[in-house]
PLY file of the C-alpha trace (Angstrom):
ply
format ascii 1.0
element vertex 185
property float x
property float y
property float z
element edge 184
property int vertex1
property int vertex2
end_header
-24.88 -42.20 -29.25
-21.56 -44.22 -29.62
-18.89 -44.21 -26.56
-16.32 -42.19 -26.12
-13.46 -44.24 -25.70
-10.46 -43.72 -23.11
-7.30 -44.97 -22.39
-6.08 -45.07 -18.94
-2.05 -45.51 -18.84
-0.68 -45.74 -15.21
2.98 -45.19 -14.72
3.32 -47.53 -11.99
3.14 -51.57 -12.52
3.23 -52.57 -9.00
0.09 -54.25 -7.90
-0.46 -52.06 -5.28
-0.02 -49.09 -7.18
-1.17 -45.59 -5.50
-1.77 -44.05 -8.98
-4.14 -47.23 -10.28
-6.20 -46.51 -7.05
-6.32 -42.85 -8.42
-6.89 -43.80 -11.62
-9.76 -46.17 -10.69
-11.28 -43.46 -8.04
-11.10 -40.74 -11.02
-12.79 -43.06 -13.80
-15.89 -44.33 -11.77
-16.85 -40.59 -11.97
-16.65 -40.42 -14.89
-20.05 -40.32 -16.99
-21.80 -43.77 -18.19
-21.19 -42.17 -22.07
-17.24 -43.15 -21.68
-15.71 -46.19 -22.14
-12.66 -46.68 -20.11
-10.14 -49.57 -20.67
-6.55 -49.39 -18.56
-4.22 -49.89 -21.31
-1.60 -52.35 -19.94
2.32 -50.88 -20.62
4.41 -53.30 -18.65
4.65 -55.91 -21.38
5.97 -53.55 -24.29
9.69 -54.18 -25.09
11.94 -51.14 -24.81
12.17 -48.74 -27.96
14.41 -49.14 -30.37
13.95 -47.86 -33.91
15.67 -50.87 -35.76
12.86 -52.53 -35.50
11.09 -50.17 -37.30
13.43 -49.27 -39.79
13.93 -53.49 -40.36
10.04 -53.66 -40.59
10.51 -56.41 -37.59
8.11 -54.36 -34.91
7.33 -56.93 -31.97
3.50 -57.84 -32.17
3.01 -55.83 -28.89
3.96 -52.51 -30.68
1.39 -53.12 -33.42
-1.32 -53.90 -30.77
-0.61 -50.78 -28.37
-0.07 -48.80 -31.66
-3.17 -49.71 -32.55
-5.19 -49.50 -29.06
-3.83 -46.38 -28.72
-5.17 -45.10 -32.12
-8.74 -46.14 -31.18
-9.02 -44.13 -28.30
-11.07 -40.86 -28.05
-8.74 -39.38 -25.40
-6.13 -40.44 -22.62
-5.60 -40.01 -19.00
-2.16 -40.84 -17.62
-1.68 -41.20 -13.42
1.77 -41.22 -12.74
4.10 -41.78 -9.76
7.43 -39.47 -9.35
10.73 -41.59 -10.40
13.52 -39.76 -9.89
12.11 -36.73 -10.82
10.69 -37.65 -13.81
8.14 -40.54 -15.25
8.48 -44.42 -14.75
10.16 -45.92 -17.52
7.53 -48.27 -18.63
5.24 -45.22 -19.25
7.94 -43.49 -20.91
8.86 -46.57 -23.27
4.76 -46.59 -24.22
4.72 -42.77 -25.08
7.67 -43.54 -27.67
6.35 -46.75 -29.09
3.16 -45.50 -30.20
4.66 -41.93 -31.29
6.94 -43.87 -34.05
7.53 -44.64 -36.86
8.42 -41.11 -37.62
5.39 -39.42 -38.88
2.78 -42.29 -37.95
2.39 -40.65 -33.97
-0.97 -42.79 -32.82
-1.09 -40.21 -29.60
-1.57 -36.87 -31.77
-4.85 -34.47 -31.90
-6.40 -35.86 -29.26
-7.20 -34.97 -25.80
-5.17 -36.03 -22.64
-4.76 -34.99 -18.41
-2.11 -35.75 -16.15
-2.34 -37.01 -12.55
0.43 -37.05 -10.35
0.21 -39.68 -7.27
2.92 -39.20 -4.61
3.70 -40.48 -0.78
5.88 -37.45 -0.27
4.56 -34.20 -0.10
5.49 -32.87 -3.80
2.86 -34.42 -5.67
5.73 -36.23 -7.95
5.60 -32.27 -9.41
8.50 -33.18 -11.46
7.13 -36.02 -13.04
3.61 -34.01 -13.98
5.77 -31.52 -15.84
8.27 -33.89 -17.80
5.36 -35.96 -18.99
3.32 -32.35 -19.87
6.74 -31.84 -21.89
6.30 -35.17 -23.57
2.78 -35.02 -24.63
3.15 -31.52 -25.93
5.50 -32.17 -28.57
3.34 -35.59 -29.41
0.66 -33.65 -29.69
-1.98 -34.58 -26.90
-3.71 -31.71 -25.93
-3.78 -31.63 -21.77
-5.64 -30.47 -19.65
-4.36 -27.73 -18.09
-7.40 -27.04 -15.24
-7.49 -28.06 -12.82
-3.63 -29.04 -11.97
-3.98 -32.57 -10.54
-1.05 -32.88 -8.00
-1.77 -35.28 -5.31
0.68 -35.52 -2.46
0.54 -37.47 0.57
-1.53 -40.03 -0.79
-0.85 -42.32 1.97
-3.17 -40.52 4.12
-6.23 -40.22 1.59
-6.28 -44.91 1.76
-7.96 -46.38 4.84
-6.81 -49.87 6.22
-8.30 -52.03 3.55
-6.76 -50.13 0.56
-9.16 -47.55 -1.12
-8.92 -43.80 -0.94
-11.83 -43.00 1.49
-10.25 -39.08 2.30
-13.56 -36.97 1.48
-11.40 -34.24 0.74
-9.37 -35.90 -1.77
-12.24 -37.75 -3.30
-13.97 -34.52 -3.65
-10.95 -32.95 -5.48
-10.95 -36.47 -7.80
-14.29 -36.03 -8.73
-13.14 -32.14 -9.69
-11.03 -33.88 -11.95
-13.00 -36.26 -13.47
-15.85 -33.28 -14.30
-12.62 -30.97 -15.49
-11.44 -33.81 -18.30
-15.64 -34.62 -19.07
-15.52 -30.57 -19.69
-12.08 -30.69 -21.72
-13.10 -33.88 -23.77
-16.28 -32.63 -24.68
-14.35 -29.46 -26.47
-12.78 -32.29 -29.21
-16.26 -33.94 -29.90
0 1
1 2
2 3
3 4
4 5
5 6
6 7
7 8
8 9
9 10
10 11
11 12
12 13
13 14
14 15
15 16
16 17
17 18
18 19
19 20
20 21
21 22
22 23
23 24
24 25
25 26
26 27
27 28
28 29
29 30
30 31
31 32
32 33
33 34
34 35
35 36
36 37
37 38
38 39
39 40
40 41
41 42
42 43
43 44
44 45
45 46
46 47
47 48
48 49
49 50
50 51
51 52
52 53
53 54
54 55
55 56
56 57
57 58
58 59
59 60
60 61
61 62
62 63
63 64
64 65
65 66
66 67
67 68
68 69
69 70
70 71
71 72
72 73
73 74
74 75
75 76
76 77
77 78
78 79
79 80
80 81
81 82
82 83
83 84
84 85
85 86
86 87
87 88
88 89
89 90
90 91
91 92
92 93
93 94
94 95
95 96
96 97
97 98
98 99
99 100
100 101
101 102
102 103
103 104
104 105
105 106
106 107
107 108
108 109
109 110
110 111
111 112
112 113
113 114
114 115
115 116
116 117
117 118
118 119
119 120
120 121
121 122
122 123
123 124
124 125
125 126
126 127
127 128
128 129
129 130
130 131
131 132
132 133
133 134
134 135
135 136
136 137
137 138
138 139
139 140
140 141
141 142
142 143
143 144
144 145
145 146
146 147
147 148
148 149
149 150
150 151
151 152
152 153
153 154
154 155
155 156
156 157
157 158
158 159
159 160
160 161
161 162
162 163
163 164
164 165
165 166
166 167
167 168
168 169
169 170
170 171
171 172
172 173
173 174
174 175
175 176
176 177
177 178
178 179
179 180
180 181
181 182
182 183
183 184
């Protein structure tokens, strides 16, 4: 039985990133039958569709493009900026959506994890990237809602999320996507 391939994208780039911890804590539940790879966004230039149209696309856009199309399904864990999504993850959701008909994200399975300090669970940036990935066609998960507020108190001194309570609900959202996935096999 071949892999089932997915593509982590994390909003944040800092090193010390609240959602990669999430992100890692989420995957290692996962089941040994997926494949995950953290897709790396901070190196993409920013959109803009003269490169397209000039057929001069930076070698990073056909790379992503094409990492992107080889995945089976996506999970995205995103901090709140400004109310909305980091740039970086934004720039990534429009690179491989273009050229104009040629959308590498559509038909295929997707969650969203929001990772704040405060106690909103970046709420507003879970629902502008559930905006974005409806019209792009990524079906996501819709149970269970993965808000995760106060994150802060879920890490112990050395760094990892050791909060039973939120590493129970983590697990609940790894088995939620391993459910949802398995609906697109």
């Amino acid at each position: 039985m071949s892999k089932i391939n997915i593509g982590v994208l994390v909003g944040s780039a800092r090193k010390n990133s609240f959602s990669k911890k999430v992100a890692k804590t989420i995957c290692s539940y996962l089941p040994d039958s997926y494949e995950v790879k953290f897709v790396e966004i901070g190196q993409l230039e920013l959109y803009n569709q003269d490169y397209d149209d000039d057929g001069n696309v930076p070698k990073s856009w056909e790379a992503f493009r094409e990492e992107i199309k080889g995945m089976d399904g996506y999970l995205f864990v995103t901090p709140e900026y400004n109310r909305s999504v980091p740039p970086a993850l934004k720039n990534a959701l429009d690179i491989a959506s273009r050229p104009y008909g040629k959308n590498s994200w559509s038909g295929k399975p997707g969650a969203v994890i929001s990772v704040s300090p405060g106690g909103l669970g970046a709420f507003g940036a879970n629902h502008h990237l559930r905006q974005s990935l409806t019209f792009l066609n990524v079906y996501t998960m819709q149970q269970p809602e993965a808000y995760l507020s106060n994150i802060t108190d879920a890490i112990d001194k050395d760094g990892n999320i050791s909060n039973e309570a939120t590493l129970g609900f983590l697990k609940t959202i790894a088995e939620g996507y391993v459910n949802w996935v398995s609906k697109f096999q």
